[in-house]
C-alpha positions in Angstrom: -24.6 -15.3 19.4 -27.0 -17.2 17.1 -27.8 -14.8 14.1 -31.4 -15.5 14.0 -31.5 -14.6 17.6 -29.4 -11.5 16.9 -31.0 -10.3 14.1 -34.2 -10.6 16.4 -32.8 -8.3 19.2 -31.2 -6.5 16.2 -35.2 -5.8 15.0 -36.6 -6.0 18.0 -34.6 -2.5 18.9 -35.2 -0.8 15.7 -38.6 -1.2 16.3 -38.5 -0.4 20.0 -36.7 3.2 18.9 -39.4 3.8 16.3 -37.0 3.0 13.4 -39.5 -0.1 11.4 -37.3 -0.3 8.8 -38.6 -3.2 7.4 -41.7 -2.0 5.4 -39.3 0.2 3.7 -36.7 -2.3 2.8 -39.6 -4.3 1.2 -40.9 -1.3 -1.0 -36.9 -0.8 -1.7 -36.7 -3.9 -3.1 -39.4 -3.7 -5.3 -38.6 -0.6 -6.2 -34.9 -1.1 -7.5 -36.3 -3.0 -10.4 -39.2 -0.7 -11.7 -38.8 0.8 -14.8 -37.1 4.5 -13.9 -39.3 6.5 -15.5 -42.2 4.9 -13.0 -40.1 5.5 -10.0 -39.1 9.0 -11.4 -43.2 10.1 -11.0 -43.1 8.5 -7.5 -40.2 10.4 -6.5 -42.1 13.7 -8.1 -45.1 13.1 -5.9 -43.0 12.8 -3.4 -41.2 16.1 -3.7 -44.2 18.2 -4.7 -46.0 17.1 -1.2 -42.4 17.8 0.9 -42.2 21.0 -1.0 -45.6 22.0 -0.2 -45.2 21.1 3.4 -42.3 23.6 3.8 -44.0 26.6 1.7 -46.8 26.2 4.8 -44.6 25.3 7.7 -41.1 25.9 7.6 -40.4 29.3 8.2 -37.0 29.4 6.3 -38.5 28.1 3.2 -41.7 30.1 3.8 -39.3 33.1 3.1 -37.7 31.5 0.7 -40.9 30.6 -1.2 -42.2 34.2 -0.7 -39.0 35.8 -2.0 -39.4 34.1 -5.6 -43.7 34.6 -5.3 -44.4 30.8 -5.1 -47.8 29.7 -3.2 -47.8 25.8 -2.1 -51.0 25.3 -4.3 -48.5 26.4 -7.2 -46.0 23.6 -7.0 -46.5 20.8 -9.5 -42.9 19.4 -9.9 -39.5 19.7 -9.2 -38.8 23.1 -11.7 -39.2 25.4 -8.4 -36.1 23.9 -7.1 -33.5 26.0 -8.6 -34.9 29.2 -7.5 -34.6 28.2 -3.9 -31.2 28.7 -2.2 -28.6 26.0 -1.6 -28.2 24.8 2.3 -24.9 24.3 3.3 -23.8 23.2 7.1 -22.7 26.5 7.5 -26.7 28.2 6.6 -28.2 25.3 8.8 -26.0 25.8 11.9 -26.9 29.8 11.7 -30.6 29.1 10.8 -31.0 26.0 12.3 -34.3 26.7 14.1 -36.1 28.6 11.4 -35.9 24.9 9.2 -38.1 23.5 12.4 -41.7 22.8 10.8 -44.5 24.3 13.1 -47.0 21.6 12.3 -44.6 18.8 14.8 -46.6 15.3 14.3 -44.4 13.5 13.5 -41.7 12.0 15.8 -37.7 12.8 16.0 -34.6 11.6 17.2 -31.8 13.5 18.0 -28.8 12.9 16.3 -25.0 14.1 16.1 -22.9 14.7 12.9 -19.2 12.5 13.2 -17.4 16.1 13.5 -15.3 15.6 10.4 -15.2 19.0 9.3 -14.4 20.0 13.2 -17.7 20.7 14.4 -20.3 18.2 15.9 -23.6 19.2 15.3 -26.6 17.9 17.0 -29.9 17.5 14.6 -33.0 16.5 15.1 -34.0 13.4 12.2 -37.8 12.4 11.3 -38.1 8.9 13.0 -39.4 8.0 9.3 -35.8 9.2 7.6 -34.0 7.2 9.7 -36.3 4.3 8.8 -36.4 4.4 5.5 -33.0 6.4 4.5 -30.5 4.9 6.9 -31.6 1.2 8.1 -33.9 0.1 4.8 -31.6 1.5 2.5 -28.2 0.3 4.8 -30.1 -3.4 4.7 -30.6 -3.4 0.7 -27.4 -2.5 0.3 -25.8 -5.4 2.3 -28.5 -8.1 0.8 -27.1 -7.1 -2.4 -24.3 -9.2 -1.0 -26.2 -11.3 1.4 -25.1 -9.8 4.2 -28.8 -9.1 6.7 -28.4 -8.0 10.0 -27.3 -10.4 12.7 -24.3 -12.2 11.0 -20.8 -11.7 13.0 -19.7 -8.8 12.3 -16.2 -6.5 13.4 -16.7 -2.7 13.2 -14.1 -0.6 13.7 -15.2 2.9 14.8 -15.3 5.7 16.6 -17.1 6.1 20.0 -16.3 3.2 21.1 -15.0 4.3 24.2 -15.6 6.7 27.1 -13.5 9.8 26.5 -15.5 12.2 28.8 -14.4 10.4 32.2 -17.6 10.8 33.8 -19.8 8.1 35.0 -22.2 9.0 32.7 -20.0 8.8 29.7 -18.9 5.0 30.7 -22.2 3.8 31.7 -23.1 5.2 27.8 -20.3 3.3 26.7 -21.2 -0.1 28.5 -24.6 0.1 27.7 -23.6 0.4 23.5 -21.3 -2.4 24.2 -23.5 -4.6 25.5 -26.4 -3.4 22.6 -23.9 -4.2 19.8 -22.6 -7.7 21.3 -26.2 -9.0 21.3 -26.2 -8.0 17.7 -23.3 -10.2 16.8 -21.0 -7.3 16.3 -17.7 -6.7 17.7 -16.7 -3.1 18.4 -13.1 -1.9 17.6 -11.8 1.3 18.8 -10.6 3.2 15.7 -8.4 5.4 18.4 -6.6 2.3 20.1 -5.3 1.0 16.6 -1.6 0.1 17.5 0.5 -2.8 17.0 0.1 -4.1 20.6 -3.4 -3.8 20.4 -4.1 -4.9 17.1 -2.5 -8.1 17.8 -4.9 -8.7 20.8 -7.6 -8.0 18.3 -6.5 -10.4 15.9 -6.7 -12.9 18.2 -9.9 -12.1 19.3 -11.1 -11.8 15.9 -9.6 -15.4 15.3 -12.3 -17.0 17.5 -14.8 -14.4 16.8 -14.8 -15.2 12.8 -16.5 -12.2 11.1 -18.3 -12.9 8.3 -18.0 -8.6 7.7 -16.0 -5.9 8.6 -17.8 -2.5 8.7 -15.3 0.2 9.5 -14.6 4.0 8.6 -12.3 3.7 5.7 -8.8 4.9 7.5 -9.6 2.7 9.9 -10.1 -0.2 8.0 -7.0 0.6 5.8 -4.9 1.4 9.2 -6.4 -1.7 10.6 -4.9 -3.9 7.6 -1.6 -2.0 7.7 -0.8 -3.1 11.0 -1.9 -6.8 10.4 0.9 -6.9 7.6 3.2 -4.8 10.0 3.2 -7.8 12.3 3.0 -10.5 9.8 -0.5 -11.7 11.1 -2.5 -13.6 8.3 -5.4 -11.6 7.6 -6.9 -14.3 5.8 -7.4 -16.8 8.3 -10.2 -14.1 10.0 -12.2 -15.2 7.2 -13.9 -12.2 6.4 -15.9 -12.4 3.2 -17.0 -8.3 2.8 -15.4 -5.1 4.1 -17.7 -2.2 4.2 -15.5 1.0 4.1 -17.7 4.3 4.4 -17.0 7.5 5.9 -14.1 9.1 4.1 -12.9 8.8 0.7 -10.4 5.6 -0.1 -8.1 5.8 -2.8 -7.1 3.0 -4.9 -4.0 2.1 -3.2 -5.8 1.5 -0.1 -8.1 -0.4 -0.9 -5.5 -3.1 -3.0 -3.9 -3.1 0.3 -7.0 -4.2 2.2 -8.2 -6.5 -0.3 -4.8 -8.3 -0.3 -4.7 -8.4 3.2 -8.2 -9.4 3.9 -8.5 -11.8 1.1 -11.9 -10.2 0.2 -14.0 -7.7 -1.8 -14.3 -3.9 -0.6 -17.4 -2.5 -0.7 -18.6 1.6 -0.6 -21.3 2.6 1.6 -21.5 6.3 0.9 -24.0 8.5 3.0 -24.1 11.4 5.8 -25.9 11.4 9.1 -28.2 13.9 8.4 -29.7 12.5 5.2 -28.6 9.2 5.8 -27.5 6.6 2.8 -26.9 8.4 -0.6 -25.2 5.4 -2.4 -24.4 1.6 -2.0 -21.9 -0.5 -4.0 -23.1 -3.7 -6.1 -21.3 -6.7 -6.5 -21.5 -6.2 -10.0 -20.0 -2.7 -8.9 -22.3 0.0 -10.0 -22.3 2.3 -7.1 -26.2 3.0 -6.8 -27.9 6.0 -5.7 -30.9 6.1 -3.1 -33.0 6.9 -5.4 -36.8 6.3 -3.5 -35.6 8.6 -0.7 -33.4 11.3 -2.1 -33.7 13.9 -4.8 -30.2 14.4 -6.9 -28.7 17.4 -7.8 -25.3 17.9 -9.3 -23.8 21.0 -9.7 -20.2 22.7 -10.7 -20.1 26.5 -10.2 -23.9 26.5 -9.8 -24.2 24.8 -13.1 -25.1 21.7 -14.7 -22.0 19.3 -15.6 -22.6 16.4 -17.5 -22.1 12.8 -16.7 -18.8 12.0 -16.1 -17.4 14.7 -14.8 -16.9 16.1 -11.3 -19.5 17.7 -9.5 -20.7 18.5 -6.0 -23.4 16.8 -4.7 -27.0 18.0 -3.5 -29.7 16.2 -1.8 -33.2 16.7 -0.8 -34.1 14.5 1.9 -37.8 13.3 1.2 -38.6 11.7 4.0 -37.8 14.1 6.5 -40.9 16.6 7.6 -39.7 17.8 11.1 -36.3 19.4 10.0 -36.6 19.0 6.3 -33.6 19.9 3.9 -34.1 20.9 0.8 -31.4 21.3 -1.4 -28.5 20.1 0.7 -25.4 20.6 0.1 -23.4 17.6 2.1 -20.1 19.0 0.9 -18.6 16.0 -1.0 -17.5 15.8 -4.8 -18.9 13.1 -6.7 -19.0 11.5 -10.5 -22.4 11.3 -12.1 -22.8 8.8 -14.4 -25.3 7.7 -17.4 -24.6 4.3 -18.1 -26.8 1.6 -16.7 -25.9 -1.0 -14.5 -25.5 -5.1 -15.5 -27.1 -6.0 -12.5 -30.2 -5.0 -14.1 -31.4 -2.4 -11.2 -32.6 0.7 -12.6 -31.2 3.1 -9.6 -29.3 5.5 -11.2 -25.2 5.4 -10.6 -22.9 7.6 -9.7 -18.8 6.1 -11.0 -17.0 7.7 -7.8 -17.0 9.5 -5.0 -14.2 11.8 -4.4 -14.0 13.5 -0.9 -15.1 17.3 0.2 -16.0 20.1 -2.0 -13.9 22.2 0.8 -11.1 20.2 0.5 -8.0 22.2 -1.8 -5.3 23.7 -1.7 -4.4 27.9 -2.2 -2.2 27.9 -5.1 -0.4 31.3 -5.4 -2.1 34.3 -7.7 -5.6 33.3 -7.0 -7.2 29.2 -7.9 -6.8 26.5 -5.9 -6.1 23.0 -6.6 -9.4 20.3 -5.8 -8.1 17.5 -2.8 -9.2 15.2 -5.9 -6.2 16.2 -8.1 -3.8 14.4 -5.2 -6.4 11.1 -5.3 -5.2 11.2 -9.0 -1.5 12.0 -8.3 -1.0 9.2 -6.2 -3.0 6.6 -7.9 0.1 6.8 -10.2 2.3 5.9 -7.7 1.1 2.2 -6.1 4.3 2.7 -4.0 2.5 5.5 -1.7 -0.6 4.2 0.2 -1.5 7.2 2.1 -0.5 10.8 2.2 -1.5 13.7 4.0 -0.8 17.8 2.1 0.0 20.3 4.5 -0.8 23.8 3.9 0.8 26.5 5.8 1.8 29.3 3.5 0.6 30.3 -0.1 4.4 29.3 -1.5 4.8 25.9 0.6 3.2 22.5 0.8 4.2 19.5 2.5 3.5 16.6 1.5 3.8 13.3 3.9 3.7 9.8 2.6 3.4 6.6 4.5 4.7 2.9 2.5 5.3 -0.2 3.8 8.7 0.4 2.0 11.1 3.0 1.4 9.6 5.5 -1.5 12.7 5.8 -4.0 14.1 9.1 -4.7 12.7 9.6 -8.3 8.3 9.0 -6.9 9.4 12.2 -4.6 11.1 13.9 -7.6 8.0 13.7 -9.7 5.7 14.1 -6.9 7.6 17.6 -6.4 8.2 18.4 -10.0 4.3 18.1 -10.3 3.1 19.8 -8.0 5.4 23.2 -8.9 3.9 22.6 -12.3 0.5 23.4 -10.8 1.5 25.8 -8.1 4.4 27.6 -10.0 8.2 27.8 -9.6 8.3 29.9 -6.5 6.4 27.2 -4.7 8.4 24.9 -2.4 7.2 21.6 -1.8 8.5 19.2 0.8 7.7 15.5 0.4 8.8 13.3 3.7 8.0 9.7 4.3 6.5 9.1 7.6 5.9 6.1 10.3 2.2 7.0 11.1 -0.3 9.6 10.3 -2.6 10.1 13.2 -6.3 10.3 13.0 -8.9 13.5 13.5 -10.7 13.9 16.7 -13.5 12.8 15.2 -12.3 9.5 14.3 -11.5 10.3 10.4 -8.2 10.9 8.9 -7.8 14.4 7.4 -5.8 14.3 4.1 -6.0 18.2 3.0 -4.7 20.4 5.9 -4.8 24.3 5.0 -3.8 26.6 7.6 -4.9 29.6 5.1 
């Protein structure tokens, strides 16, 4: 389809849904050039009012408020914070109806989480947040690159097809089909990715030409695998960007991908339930969504400074039917201080590392962070995927996928460090495999603990 006429459709839906984003992307863009201190008081205005409005009408933060003897006429700026209690998934699924504000006026949307962590959770989302948090500040990111809305585009994804087998399911499934054609994208089931139907997508893809490729990151990466399994040139889709979001992508994956695709990866990190957190530059400063989010980064309920790991925590600010305040959205990031050369004045964060949840048991007490495996096998360019497998205390096994054979001395050290870390009564078991399979959910699960 013509991308004017899709990116009409593509507006004339959002709109249609409730989901304007385009007054937002406008303020966005001014925004992302103001000095920070200027958009710093906004974002304190901001807070103080959402803060407010849950000391009145949220009866989980009512208590919460009450508990530390905070009245909503008392809140002036964002110092109250860190005497209110972290949220993780696990305190919103148990509570989930006590974060429900009791003055409703403003329109939702129910939503669902992608099930990662192995349980989908449906959520209701201010019509506003997904406004201004998912499609204004998913559209900023992309014009970064000049990518709007509308160009042909090849997503491969999850839900793309009907796995319930009832009418209902398929008639879902047709309708999103035909929704997504008209917006010039091409769906590509992230579950049917095998060599015989990855060659039927290539060709498809050959007339098709994407411009982009959006995709959750294993699928991208298993996408690009297969393409140089079958010898098909990758180039000659002429894809100028790859978005990968979703999961975490090591290094290794994304030189495959790049080399494949003949083009530029790009991170789109966010979370359905606060939507984008952080979009990649070309100049490659990996910008935070500064307008719509408040930041926290924490290590053992501390501080860290910039540069060095930290879990990240969000306040949605935009959000006033389920508001979430002090998130937690379970994933282990990098702050950082320095400023970007593109000249916006979002701050940055340098990487974004996977799940706080994901480690590994290490005998006698500790545990070793999913990260320290990212860092492992970014030594080793021979190994573009692996999975650790966690069964007992005293035994890991490790599986490794290569277009080639791994030599004997990349196990070796891959073994000898890891009994470094876990200790000499550990046994590890490395094994080079043909495929790793994907999650239910669509994702690829790298740290498996059975403990």
């Amino acid at each position: 389809m013509n991308k004017v006429l899709a990116k009409l459709f593509y507006d004339s839906v959002q709109l249609a849904k409730g989901w304007d984003y385009k007054p937002y992307l406008a303020d966005l863009e001014r925004s992302q050039w103001q000095p920070i201190e200027k958009r710093n008081e906004l974002q304190r205005l901001k807070l103080v009012k959402l803060l407010r409005h849950c000391a009145d009408h949220v009866p989980f933060y009512r208590d919460a408020f009450l508990d530390i003897g905070v009245k909503a006429k008392d809140i002036r700026d964002e110092s109250v914070l860190e005497s209110l209690p972290i949220v993780t998934k696990k305190t919103l699924r148990e509570n989930y109806i006590r974060f429900f504000s009791d003055d409703q006026k403003r329109p939702f949307d129910v939503w669902k989480t992608s099930g990662s962590t192995g349980e989908p959770f449906a959520f209701r989302l201010d019509k506003n947040s997904i406004a201004a948090n998912t499609y204004a500040a998913l559209a900023r990111g992309r014009r970064w690159w000049g990518i709007d809305y509308g160009i042909r585009e090849a997503m491969v994804w999850s839900c793309v097809r009907d796995v319930s087998d009832t009418l209902l399911g398929r008639m879902q499934v047709l309708k999103r089909q035909w929704s997504w054609s008209l917006k010039n994208i091409r769906l590509i089931d992230t579950y049917s990715l095998d060599h015989t139907n990855v060659e039927t997508i290539y060709h498809d893809l050959l007339k098709f030409r994407p411009e982009c490729m959006r995709s959750i990151s294993s699928g991208l990466f298993r996408f690009c695998v297969l393409l140089d399994d079958l010898g098909l040139d990758g180039l000659a889709l002429g894809v100028r960007y790859a978005i990968y979001t979703g999961e975490a992508f090591p290094e290794a994956q994304k030189v495959l991908v790049e080399r494949v695709l003949g083009c530029k990866t790009i991170c789109e990190y966010g979370c359905s339930e606060v939507g984008i957190i952080a979009f990649e530059c070309p100049k490659g400063g990996l910008h935070l969504n500064h307008e719509n989010l408040f930041f926290e980064f924490l290590k053992n309920s501390d501080h860290p400074t910039a540069g060095q790991e930290a879990e990240v925590v969000v306040t949605n600010l935009n959000d006033y039917v389920v508001p979430l305040i002090r998130y937690a959205v379970g994933d282990v990031v990098v702050p950082s201080n320095e400023t970007c050369t593109c000249g916006r004045t979002l701050p940055l964060i340098s990487s974004v590392g996977g799940r706080s949840h994901a480690f590994i048991k290490i005998p006698g007490g500790g545990v070793l962070h999913g990260l320290y495996f990212t860092h492992l096998f970014d030594g080793l360019p021979s190994v573009t995927q692996f999975r650790v497998i966690q069964e007992k205390i005293n035994e890991l096994r490790i599986e490794l996928f290569a277009s080639e054979p791994i030599s004997s001395v990349d196990k070796s050290f891959v073994v000898s460090s890891l009994v470094k870390e876990m200790g000499v009564d550990c046994r590890v078991v490395v094994q080079q495999v043909d495929d790793m399979p994907l999650s239910h959910s669509g994702k690829f699960q790298w740290i498996v603990s059975k403990l």
